[in-house]
Each structure stands twice: as C-alpha cells, then as structure tokens.
N, C-alpha and C positions, 0 to 999 in steps of 0.2 A: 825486374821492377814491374813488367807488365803483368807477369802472372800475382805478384801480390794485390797490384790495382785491382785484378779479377775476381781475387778470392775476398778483398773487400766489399766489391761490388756485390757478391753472390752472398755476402753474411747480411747486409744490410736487407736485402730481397728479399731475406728469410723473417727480415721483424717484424712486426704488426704494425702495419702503417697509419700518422696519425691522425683521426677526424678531427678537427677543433671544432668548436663551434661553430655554426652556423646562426646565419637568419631565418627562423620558419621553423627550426627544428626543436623540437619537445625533449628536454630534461629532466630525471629525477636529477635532486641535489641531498647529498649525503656528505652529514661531515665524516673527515675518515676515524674508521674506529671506533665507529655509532655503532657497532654491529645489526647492521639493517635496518638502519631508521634514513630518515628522507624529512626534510623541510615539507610541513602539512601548512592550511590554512586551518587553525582550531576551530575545528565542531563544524568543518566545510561551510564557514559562514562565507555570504556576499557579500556581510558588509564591511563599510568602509573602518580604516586602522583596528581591525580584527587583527589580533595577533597570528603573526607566524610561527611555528612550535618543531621542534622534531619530535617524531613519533615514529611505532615501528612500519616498517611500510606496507603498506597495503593494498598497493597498483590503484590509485582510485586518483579520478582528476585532480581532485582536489592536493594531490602531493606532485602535480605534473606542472610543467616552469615553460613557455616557449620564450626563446630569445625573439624579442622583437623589433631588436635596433642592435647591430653592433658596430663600433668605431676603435680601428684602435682596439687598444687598450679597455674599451668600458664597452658595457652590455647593459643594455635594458630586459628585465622579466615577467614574465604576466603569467598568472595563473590561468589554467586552464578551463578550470572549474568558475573561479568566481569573478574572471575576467580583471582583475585589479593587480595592482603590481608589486612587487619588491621594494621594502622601503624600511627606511629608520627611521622616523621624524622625531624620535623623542630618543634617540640612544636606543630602542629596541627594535627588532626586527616586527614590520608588521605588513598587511597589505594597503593600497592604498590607490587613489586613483591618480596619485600624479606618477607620472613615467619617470623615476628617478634614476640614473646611470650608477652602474657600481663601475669601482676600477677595478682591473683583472691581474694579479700577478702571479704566474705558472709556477705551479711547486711541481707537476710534472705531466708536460704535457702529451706525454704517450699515451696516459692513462686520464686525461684531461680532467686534470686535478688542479686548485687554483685557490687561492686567496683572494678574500672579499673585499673591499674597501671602501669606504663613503664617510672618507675623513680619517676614520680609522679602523683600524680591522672589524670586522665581523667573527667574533668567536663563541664560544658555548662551553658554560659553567658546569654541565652534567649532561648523562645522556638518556634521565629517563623521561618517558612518553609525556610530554605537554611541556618540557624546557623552552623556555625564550631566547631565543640568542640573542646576544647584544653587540653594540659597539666597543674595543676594550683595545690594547695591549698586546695580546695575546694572536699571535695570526695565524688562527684555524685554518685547516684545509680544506679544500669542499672539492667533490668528486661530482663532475657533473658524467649520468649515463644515457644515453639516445633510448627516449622510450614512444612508442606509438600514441599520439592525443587522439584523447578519443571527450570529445564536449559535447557526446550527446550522450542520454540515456537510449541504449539499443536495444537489439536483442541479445546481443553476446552480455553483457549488462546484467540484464534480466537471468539468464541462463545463468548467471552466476549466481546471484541471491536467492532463486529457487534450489539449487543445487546444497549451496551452502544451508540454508535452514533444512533439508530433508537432512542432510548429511548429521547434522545436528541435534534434532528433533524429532523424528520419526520412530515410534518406537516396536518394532516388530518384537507380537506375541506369541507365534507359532502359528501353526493349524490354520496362516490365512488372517491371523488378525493383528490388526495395529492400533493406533493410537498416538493420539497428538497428549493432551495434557489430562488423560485419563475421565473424561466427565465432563458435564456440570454446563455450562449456554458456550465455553470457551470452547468444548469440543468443538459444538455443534458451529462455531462462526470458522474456525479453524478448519472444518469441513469443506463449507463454503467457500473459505480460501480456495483450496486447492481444485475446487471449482473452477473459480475464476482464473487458477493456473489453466486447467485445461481448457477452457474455455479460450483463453488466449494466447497459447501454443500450440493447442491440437495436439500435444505430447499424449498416448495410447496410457503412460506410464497415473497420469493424474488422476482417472478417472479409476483407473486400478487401486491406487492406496486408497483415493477415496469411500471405494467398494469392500476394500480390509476394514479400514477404519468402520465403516457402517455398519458390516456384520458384528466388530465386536462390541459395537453398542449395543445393536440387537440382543448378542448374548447374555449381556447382564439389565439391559433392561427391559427385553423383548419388546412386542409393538405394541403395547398401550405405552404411552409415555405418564402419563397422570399422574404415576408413582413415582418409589423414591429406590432407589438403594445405595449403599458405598458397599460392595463386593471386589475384594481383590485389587480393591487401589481405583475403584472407577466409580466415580460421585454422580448423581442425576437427583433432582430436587426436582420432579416433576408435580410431586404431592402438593407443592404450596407455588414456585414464582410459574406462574403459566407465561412468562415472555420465555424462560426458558424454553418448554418447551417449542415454542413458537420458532424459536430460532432453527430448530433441528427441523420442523416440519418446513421451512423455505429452503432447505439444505437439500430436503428428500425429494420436495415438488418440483425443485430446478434440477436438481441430477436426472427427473423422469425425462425437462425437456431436453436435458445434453445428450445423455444415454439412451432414452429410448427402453429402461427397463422398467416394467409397468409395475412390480413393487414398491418400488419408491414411490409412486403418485397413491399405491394403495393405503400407505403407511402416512402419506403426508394427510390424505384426507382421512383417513381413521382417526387420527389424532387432532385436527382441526376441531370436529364433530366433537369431541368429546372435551374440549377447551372451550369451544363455543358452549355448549351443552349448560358448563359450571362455572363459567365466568362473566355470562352478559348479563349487564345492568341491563334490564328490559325498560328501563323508566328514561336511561338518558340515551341507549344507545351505545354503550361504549364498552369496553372489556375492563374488565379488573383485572389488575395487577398479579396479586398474590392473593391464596386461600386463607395463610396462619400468620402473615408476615404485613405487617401496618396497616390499615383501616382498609378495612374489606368494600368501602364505598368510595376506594381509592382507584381513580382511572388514570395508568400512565402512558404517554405517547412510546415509551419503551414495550409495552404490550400493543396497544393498538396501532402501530404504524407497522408493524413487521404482520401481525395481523392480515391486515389491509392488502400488502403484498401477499403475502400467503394463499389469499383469498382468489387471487387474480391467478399465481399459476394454478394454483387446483380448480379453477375454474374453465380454464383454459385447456387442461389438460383431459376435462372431463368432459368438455362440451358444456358445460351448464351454468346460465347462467345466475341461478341463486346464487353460484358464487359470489360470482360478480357484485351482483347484487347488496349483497354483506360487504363487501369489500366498500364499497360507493357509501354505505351506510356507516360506516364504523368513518370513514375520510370525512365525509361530513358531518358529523357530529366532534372531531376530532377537532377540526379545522373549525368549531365552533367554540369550544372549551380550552383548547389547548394551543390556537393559532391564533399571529398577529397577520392579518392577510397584506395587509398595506408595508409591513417588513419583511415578513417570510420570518420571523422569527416564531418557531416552533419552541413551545412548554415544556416542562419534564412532566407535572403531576397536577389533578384536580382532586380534592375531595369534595362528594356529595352528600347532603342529606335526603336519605332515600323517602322522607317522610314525604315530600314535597319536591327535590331535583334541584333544589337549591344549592349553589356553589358554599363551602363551607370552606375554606381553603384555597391557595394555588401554587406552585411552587413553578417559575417563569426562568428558569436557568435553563440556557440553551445549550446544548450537546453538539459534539457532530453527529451520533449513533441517533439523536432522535432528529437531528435536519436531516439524515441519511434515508432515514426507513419513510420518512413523509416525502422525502423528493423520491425516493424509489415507489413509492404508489400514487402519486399522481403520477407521474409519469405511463406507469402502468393502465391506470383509467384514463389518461388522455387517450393512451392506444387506440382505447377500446371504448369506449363510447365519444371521442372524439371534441367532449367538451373544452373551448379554450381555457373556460377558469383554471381547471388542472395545468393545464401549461404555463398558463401566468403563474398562478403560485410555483408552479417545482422553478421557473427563473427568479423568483423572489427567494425562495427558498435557498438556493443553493447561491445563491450572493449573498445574504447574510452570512452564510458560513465561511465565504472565501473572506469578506470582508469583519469577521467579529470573532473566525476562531484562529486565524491565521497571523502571522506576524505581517511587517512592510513584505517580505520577499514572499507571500504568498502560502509558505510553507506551515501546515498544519503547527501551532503554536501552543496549544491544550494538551493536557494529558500529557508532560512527561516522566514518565514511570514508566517501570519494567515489571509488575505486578499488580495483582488484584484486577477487578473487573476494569476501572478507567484504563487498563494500557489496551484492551483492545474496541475502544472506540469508534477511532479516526478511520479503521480499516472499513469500517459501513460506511463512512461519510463519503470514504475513497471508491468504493462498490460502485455507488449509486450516483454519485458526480460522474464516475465513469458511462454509467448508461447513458444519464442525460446527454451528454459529449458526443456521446457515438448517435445517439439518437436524432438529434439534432445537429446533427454535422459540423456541431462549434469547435473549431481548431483552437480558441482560446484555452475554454475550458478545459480539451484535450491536453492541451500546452500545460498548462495549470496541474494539472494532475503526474504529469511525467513528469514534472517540477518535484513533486512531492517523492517522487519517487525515487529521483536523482538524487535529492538531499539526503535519505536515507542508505542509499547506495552507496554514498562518498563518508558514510559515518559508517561504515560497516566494519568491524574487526577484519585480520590476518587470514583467517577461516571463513572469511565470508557470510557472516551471521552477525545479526545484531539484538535490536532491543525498540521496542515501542516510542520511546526516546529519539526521534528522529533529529533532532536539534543537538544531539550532544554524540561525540565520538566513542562506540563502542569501546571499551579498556579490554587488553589484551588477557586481564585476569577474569574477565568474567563478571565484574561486578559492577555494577553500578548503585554508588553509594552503598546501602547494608544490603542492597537484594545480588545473586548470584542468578544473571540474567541467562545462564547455558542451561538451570534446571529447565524440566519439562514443563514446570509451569508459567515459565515465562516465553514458550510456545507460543502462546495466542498473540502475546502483542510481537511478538516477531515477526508475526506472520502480516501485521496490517501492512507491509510494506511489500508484500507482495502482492494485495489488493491492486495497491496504486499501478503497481508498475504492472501488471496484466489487464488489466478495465481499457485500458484505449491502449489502439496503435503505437508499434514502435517500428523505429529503423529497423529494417531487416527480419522482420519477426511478421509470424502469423497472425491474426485478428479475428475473429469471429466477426459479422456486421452488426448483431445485435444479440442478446443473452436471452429475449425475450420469447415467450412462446407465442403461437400463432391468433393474431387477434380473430376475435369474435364477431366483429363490429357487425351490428344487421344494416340489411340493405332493404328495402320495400320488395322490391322487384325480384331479390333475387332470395326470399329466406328459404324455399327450399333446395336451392342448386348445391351441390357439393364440387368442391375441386379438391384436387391431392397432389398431395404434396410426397414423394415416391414412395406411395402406398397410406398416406397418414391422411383419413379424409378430414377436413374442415370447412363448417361454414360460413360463407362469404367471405372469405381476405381481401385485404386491400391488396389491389392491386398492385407487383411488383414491390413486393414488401420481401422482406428476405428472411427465412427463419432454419434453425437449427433441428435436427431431428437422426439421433445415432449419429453423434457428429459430421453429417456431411452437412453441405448449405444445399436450398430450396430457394428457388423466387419462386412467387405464387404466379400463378397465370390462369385464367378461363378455358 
C-alpha cells in the first residue's frame, strides 16, 4: 500500500502544476478553438463602451487583460493598453470604465481555462477578426495565458515596428541599392524616416539603407534634381513640383549633420540653388510651388516651410549665413500670407497677382505636414538668431495641431488612408513636434507624441507592419478597404509611425539630444573665435549646447 501511495505521489510530481489566476497578473484571453486570436479592444481605442472583438493576436497591449480584483468565484479585468475594463452593459462585450465582476466557472483548470458569466454566459458567434462576443446560452471557454504587461511604449516597442516595416518594405536592388517606394517626395520623406530611425537608436544599420537608398536615387536621377524621369520603376518629378525636390534636399542636409559625409550637404546645396534660382517670386518673397502644375503665382507653405528648414541646415552646414538669411526671409513672408499668428494656424496656399502682389486667392486648410515643416523652422531660427517670436509661434503652432488635427485622446485624427500623398502627412507633423519636445525639454509634448506612437503600435498586424491609418487595426490580409497596404507604395505612410516613435525618448532606448546642427548664433565679442567640436570647427555656439557630428554627441565648450 505504501509503495502505490509512492508511485502516486511520484505521478502527480511529474504534472504541470496549476497557476490560477492571480491579482496583478497580465492575461491574454482566447476563446478556445479561435485558432490564435485573443479578446482585442477594436482599433486600440480608449475610449469609453468601445467594443471588445477577437482578433488574430498580435502580442500588443491592447489584447493584454490584468486581473485587478479577484474574490471567489469572480474576477475583475482591465485593459492594459486603454486602462478600462471588461464589460457587457448592453448584452455585448465592450470596455468600459466601471469595474464590473465576471463569474468564473473552470472548464479546466490545469490549463486555466474557464467560462465567463455576467448573468449569462459570455460566448462568440464566429471567429473571424472584429467578432463581438455577446451574452447568450452558449458557454464558451476562454483560456486565460500569463503574458508580460508591457503599458508603455519602449524600446523593445519601437524595435519591433522598425524591424517589421524593413522586414516588409525594403526593397534591395543589387550593387548596393534599395528603395522604399521607388520615387517621387514619398521617397525622399521615407528617407528622412529612417533618419530619424537612426537618429534615435544610433543603430550603424539605418544610416547604411539610408546610404543604398540615396545612391539609387543618384542613379536614376543623378545630382541635379530639377528634372524628371520614371527609369526602371523609379519616378522623380522634379521638372515641375519643386516641394518635391525640396523634401529630398532636407533628407541630404540632415544625413550630412548625422553622418558627417560632405556629399550630402554638396547635393543638398546644389539643388537648393537651383530651386531657389527658378522658383522665387521676387515681388512677395516666397517660393512657388510647381513649374507646369496650378498657377505658377501659386505660393504653398508645402514648398516654403520645408524650404525654410532646408535653408537652415545648409546653412549651418556651410557656415554661411545667406542661408540663414533666406531662410528668415521666406518665414517671414510665409508667416505673413500663409499664418494665423494669434492661432498658429498655418495655410495650405496663396495666389498672387504678380501685376501688383495682391492676394488673388487663399486656400486656409490646415495640414499637419504644413503645421510640421513651419514648427520645424521656427524652431530652427529660434536657435539661431534667438528671436522669441519664433518660439511663440512654433508653441502656437504646434497646439493648434494637437488641438484641431487630433481626436479627444490626442492621437493624430486626419489622414486616414493607406495611399496617395495625405497617408504620409502626420509623419512631418510627428518629426517636428518631436524636436520641439526635445528642444524644449517639454515631457508633455514628449508624452503626446509616444502617444501617437503607442496607438499605432497597438494597431499593428501579426507581422509587425502597418498602415498610415493609425486609428484603425491593420487586417491580417493586407488591406484596408480597396488599397492593399503590404505594396511598396503604401511604404511612406507606414513609415509615419515610425517618425513618432524615434523623435523623443523612450524607455530603455537610445536618444540623440537634439537632430539639430550646430547654431551659428553671433556673439559681438566673440565673431572671430572658433571652437570645435572633435575636429568640426564652428562659430560662436552657445554654450553647453549639445550637437551631433558622425554620430557621436559634442557639448560645445570655449
């Protein structure tokens, strides 16, 4: 008798011993036989009786449950992600912010498996991705798994969503060359992107596609940009919209201050020069738009605010201030024509009659790509000549946008689409709110943007990619609505979400302290003294300023 009590004892040693639930501890929930799907919050909304859905799972908070009360028999749930809870109030599953108790009864608790109940069962009519479960009849099982809560966006985060859209996107041509979406101002901000990737990992790897991708632009459009071609699948329309090329020229001027390779700063100002050359209205001050394409007496803050910056790192980069100067000039006249100063509401378009400079036209529809490229160049000439108006306006600026392009939770609300030029927007607005953030040390703004970042993160597909769409949950097929958001061309707006999430600090992640190249600012006393910065002379800096050069960091010092 003893030895069989033994050899029970020694079988039961061998089973998998059971966790039940806990308090504090983070669950997926999966009904069984969902084949891989998990209880999600649709579209990682916050807000309140947003539906609950199964969907396929996608390790993302937003499908993550922590028990935060359990008694007995019942359990209370709360999303991880949008902070609200488990609830039916209407016979459907939804979240919600009162704490409602479900009853628990074990269909097997080895595998801590369980039926739901709040009156009556909790069960699920099918199992494809956006299903509601409801109250019914029917007593589903639901498999609760111990998963690690992770409610912040971090770097492991981040690392994901970079990984996933190269994985996705990247298109290796041979011989050293790649390609995001073949062409055209999407290249060139997609570029940019991966900028601000390496700019905000210090990953060796970003600064490398970057440098594929560049050359194979070179290839087919060599260094004048002015031109046009479509060669072998790769578009450039430089002959007519000059914001295009403008965008590629801030892409090349800020690779020179990350890298340190003086090509790029050659290429950005070659091609500045020769935009400036054929596009400025001499009479108001401002750039035109396009050569062939809508009235040529047409000035949009889509050309002149990326301008404006443009103007600052090639001037920065060069030592000289006629940059600057242009820069200062094109802001102000912009901020005359095209700006509400008392809102920070920035214009799309003015038409002029060049007879006289008289407004003939205006077209007052706020963007984030033009609040983005006007908060990113006053910020830049706040730098550098130190003016407060610049500062007042980029905080007007950039609060009209939080507050008129965003929803109640903050999160970019415009623009959703997964093609054409509007999907990649928000990703400039995301850029340049990020500098300001870092610039001015505001942990709000910071906060705000890792928000935006978040939201897109928790709406990502299985594969770790998504879609410009940041409000609405990536489909496992690929589509959204008629567009098929995995082509190359829906690249660009993929990419704005990686904007947000590399522009400011994260948990556990690298930061660069500012994107910015080294101010110019003159000093009375000191305009001929040079300092350096390990080997890079400049001069006057401000003092204990901190700048980027061959990616390592510099404080300035005397």
């Amino acid at each position: 008798m003893k030895k069989l009590m033994l050899s029970a004892l020694c079988v039961l040693m061998l089973l998998p011993l059971h966790a039940a639930l806990e308090v504090g501890k983070t669950y997926r929930i999966a009904p069984e036989g969902s084949g891989g799907k998990s209880l999600f919050v649709s579209n990682a909304s916050v807000a309140d009786r947003q539906a609950v859905v199964v969907w396929t799972e996608t390790d993302v908070p937003a499908q993550q449950w922590t028990v935060t009360r359990l008694s007995g028999k019942t359990v209370v749930l709360k999303n991880v992600y949008s902070g609200k809870y488990l609830n039916a109030p209407s016979r459907r599953l939804e979240q919600t912010t009162a704490q409602i108790p479900w009853t628990l009864e074990a269909a097997d608790e080895a595998t801590d498996s369980y039926r739901l109940k709040l009156g009556s069962y909790l069960t699920l009519s099918a199992t494809a991705d956006g299903t509601q479960p409801a109250l019914g009849n029917t007593a589903q099982v639901w498999r609760f798994t111990e998963v690690e809560a992770r409610p912040l966006f971090d770097a492991q985060a981040r690392s994901r969503m970079l990984d996933g859209f190269l994985e996705q996107y990247l298109q290796d041509k041979g011989n050293g060359y790649s390609t995001f979406v073949g062409g055209s101002w999407g290249e060139a901000e997609t570029l940019e992107t991966i900028l601000d990737c390496y700019e905000g990992t210090g990953e060796q790897r970003f600064a490398d596609i970057f440098a594929s991708c560049y050359r194979y632009m070179r290839y087919h459009v060599g260094n004048r940009w002015n031109g046009g071609t479509v060669v072998g699948g790769y578009d450039w329309f430089g002959y007519d919209f000059n914001d295009d090329v403008m965008w590629m020229i801030i892409a090349a001027a800020r690779a020179y201050h990350l890298t340190g390779q003086q090509s790029y700063l050659t290429d950005a100002q070659r091609n500045f020069d020769l935009i400036w050359q054929r596009a400025y209205l001499g009479y108001v001050g401002l750039l035109r738009w396009a050569e062939h394409t809508g009235d040529r007496n047409s000035a949009n803050s889509c050309i002149n605010g990326p301008a404006a910056v443009a103007a600052c790192y090639i001037g920065a980069g060069l030592g000289d201030e006629t940059y600057f100067e242009k820069a200062r000039e094109l802001y102000a006249n912009q901020r005359i024509y095209l700006f509400e100063p008392a809102t920070g509401h920035v214009y799309d378009n003015v038409i002029f009659n060049p007879d006289d400079g008289s407004v003939v036209s205006r077209n007052t529809w706020a963007s984030t790509y033009n609040q983005g490229t006007m908060l990113g160049a006053a910020m830049l000439l706040y730098r550098h000549y130190g003016d407060e108006q610049y500062l007042t306006d980029a905080k007007r600026i950039i609060a009209y946008a939080r507050k008129n392009l965003c929803g109640a939770d903050g999160v970019v609300s415009v623009c959703q689409n997964a093609d054409g030029d509007f999907q990649g927007f928000k990703g400039i607005l995301m850029r340049y709110a990020g500098l300001y953030a870092r610039l001015q040390n505001d942990q709000d703004y910071q906060a705000w943007v890792r928000a935006n970042a978040f939201r897109a993160y928790n709406n990502l597909n299985s594969h770790s990619f998504g879609h410009s769409a940041w409000l609405t949950k990536a489909s496992e097929d690929l589509m959204y609505g008629e567009v098929n958001y995995g082509l190359s061309s829906s690249a660009f707006g993929a990419s704005t979400a990686l904007s947000a999430a590399c522009c400011v600090p994260v948990k556990g992640g690298e930061q660069a302290d500012v994107s910015l190249p080294p101010a110019h600012r003159s000093a009375p006393a000191d305009n001929d003294r040079l300092y350096s910065l390990g080997g890079w002379p400049i001069t006057a800096p401000l003092p204990g300023s901190i700048y980027i050069r061959n990616g390592q960091k510099y404080i300035a010092t005397r």
